[in-house]
N, C-alpha and C positions, 0 to 999 in steps of 0.2 A: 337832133339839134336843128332849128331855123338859121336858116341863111344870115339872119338880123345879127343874130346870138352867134355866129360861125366867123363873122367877120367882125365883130367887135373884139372876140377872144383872139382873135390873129392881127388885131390892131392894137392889141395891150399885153397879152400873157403868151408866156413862149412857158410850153411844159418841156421840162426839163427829166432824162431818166439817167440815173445809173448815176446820180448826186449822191444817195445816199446807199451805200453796200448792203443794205440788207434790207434796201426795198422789196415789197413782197406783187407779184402778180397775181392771180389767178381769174378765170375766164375774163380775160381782157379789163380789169379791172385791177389799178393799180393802188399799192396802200402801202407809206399816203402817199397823194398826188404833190408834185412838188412843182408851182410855177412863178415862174423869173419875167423881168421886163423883157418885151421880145426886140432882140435888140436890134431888129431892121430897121426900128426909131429911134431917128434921131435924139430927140426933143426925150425931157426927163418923162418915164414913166409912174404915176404920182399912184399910190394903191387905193386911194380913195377913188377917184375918177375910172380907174380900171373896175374897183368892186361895183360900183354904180352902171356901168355901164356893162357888165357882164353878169348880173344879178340873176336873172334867170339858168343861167349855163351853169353858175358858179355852185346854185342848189340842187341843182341834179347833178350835179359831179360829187359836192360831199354827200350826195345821196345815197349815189355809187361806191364811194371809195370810205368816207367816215372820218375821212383828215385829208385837209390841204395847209402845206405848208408854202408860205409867199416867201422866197429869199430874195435880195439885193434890191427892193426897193427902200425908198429914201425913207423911211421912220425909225427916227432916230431919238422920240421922246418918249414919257408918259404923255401929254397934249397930244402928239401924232397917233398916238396908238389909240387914244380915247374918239379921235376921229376917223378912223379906219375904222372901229368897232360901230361907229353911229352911221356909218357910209351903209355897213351892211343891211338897213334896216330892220334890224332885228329888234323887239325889246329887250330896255333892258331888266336883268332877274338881278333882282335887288340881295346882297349876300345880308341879309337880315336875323330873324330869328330861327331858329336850329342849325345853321351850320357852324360846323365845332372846329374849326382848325383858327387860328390866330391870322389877323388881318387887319392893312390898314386901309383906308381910300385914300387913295393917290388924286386921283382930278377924275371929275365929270363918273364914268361907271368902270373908271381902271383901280383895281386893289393890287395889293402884294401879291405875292404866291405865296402859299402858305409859309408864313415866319418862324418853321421851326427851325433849330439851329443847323446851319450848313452840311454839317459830318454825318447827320441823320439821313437813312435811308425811309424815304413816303410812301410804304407797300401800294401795291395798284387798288383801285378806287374808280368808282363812276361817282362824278361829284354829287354830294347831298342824297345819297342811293336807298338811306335811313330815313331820307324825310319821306311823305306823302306828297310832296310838290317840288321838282327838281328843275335845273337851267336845260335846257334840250340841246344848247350846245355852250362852247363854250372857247374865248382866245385868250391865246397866250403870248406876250412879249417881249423877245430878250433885248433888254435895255442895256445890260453890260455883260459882254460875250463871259461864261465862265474862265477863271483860270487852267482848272482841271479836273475833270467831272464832272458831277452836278447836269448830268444829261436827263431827259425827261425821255422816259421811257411811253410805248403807247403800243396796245395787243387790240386786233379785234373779239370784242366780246362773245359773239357767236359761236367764234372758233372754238376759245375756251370754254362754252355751255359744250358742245359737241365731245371734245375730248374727255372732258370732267363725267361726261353722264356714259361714255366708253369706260370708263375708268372705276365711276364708284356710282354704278346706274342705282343702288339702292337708297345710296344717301343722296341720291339728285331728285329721286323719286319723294323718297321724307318730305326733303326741304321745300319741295311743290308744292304735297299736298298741305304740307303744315306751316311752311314760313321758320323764319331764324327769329332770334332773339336778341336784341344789342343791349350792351349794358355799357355806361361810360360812369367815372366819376369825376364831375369838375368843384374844383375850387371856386372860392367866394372871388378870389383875385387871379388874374391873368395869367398863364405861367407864360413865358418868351422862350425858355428852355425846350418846353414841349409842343408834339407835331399836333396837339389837342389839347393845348392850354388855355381856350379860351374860356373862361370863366363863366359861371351858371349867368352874373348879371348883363354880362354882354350878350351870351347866346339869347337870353331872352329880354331882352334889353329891360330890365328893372332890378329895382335890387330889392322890391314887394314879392316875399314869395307866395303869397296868395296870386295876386296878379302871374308869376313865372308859372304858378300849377295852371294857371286857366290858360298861357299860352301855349304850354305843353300839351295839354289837353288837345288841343284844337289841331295839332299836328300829330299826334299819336302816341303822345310819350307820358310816361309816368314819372311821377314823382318823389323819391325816399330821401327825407333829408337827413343831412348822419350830422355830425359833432363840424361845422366849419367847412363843410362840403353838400353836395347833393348827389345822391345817385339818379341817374337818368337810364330808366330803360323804354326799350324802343322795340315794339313789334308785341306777336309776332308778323315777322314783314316778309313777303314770297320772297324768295332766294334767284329767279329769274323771272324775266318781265319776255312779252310779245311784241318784236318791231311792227308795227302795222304795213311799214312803208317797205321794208324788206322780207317779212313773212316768215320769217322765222324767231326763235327765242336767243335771247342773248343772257349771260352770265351775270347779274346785276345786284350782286351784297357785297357782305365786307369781310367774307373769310378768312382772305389773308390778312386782314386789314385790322388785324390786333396791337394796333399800336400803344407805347407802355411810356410811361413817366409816374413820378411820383403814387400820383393817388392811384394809376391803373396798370402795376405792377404784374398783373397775372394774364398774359395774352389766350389765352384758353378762354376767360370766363367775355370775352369782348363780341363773343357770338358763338348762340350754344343751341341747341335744337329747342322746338316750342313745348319740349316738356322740359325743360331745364337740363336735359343729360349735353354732356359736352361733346363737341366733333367728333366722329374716329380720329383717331390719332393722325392716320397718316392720311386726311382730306388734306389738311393746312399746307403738308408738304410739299403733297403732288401739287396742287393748285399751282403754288408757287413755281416749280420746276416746269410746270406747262408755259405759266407767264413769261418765265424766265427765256424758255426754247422759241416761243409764240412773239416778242416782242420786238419793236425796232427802236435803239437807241439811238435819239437823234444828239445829234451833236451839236449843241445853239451857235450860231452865228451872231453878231447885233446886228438888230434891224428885222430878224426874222419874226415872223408873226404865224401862228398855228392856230388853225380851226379845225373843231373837234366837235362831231356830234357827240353829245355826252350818252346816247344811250346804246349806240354802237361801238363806244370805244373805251377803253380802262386806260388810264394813265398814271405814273410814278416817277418820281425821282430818286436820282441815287446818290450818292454822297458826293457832295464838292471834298475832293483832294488838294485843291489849293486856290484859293482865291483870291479876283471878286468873282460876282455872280448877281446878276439881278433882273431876275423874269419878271412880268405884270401878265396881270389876269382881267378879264373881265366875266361876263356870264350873262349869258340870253335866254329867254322863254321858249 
């Protein structure tokens, strides 16, 4: 770290540890990093001005760790949060065609979180992990502290490639050599119920299914229209990707990630090996019991804001138990 960068981060951010119980260390690398106004200043600590001014420090830290969370500075809106997101100079990654989870735009490049209904549980996910072109990171915003639950879970992805390929080295080996298979079915219309309701015409923004095949096409998916719906498959897509920046492999599909409503009733067929035979049985489970052992539940505060490399790190939510609740998103290149 430069002296420049050493004393800006000690004029604006105070790292704060042992905030959250189940922050994780290993070789002097802490996950996530959690950092607070440092409070030897007086004067309001504003997290634009601090992200600006510690730019450099701040990406080699989530470079290191894979998540920082900002608590008790003063952003308190969607407009604040859409400028803390533009502070960071990132671009921004437009949630356009292929991604399938329901959303709305809020102001400037802040969306919903995904708008499926509260009580549902959002298995872990690397966002857009089925597209060819995905957000490299990614913030989050709690606008209204939950009631109760509704925590946003976050596992480093590495970890779980590591344990997963100890565990079922032949099916990690497969899904290398050969890639998964995604298969979704949406509806002509929106569903609000489900955590993958958004509809064929949204996802691909027309309601021309000639023009929907060509923009499928272009991102990797295919085509089968059924009676009032469309089936969408996808792949086959590698089952783990290379950190170039970290040098190792991380865990990046959507095994667990069989999510069900209406039209996509059968979580088995949501990803199935590249000759169509479906998981072993007991991937899906382990998976999960590793995320599960692997994860840190954070607990949203309002006003806290979370950055996430999306390709080192899985993220989930778990049921709101009683609410409100209301997180914003954004998403960067």
């Amino acid at each position: 770290m430069d002296t420049d960068s050493n004393m800006a981060e000690e004029s604006f951010f105070h790292e704060v540890v042992g905030l959250l119980p189940q922050q994780k260390s290993e070789n002097g690398v802490v996950f996530p990093v959690v950092l607070s106004p440092n409070p030897k200043i007086a004067k309001t600590v504003y997290l634009t001005e601090a992200i600006k001014a510690n730019k450099t420090w701040l990406d080699s830290l989530l470079n290191r760790s894979g998540a920082i969370l900002f608590r008790g500075f003063p952003v308190s809106s969607a407009s604040d949060f859409n400028d803390v997101v533009e502070s960071s100079g990132y671009e921004d990654f437009s949630y356009g065609v292929g991604g399938v989870g329901t959303r709305t735009k809020v102001v400037g490049r802040v969306y919903t979180a995904n708008e499926a209904p509260p009580d549902q549980n959002i298995p872990f996910h690397h966002e857009m992990s089925h597209a060819p072109v995905y957000p490299s990171k990614l913030f989050f915003f709690c606008e209204v502290e939950p009631g109760k639950g509704g925590e946003t879970c976050i596992a480093l992805s590495h970890v779980i490639y590591e344990r997963m390929k100890q565990k079922h080295p032949k099916f990690v080996e497969e899904m290398e050599e050969n890639g998964l298979i995604y298969t979704r079915v949406l509806g002509e219309e929106s569903d609000p119920s489900s955590p993958i309701g958004r509809s064929w015409k949204e996802m691909f923004m027309t309601d021309d299914k000639t023009i929907a095949e060509e923009r499928a096409a272009k991102i990797g998916m295919k085509l089968e229209w059924m009676e009032g719906a469309v089936r969408v498959i996808i792949g086959p897509k590698p089952g783990s990707r290379y950190d170039e920046v970290k040098k190792h492999k991380v865990w990046f599909n959507n095994v667990v990630g069989g999510l069900e409503d209406k039209l996509n009733n059968d979580p088995s067929k949501a990803a199935v090996l590249s000759d169509g035979k479906p998981l072993p049985p007991d991937v899906r489970d382990d998976c999960s019991k590793i995320l599960d052992e692997e994860c840190i539940a954070l607990q949203w505060r309002k006003g806290d804001v979370l950055l996430l490399d999306n390709l080192a790190v899985l993220h989930s939510r778990r049921p709101l138990t009683m609410l409100p609740r209301r997180v914003l998103a954004s998403f960067c290149k």
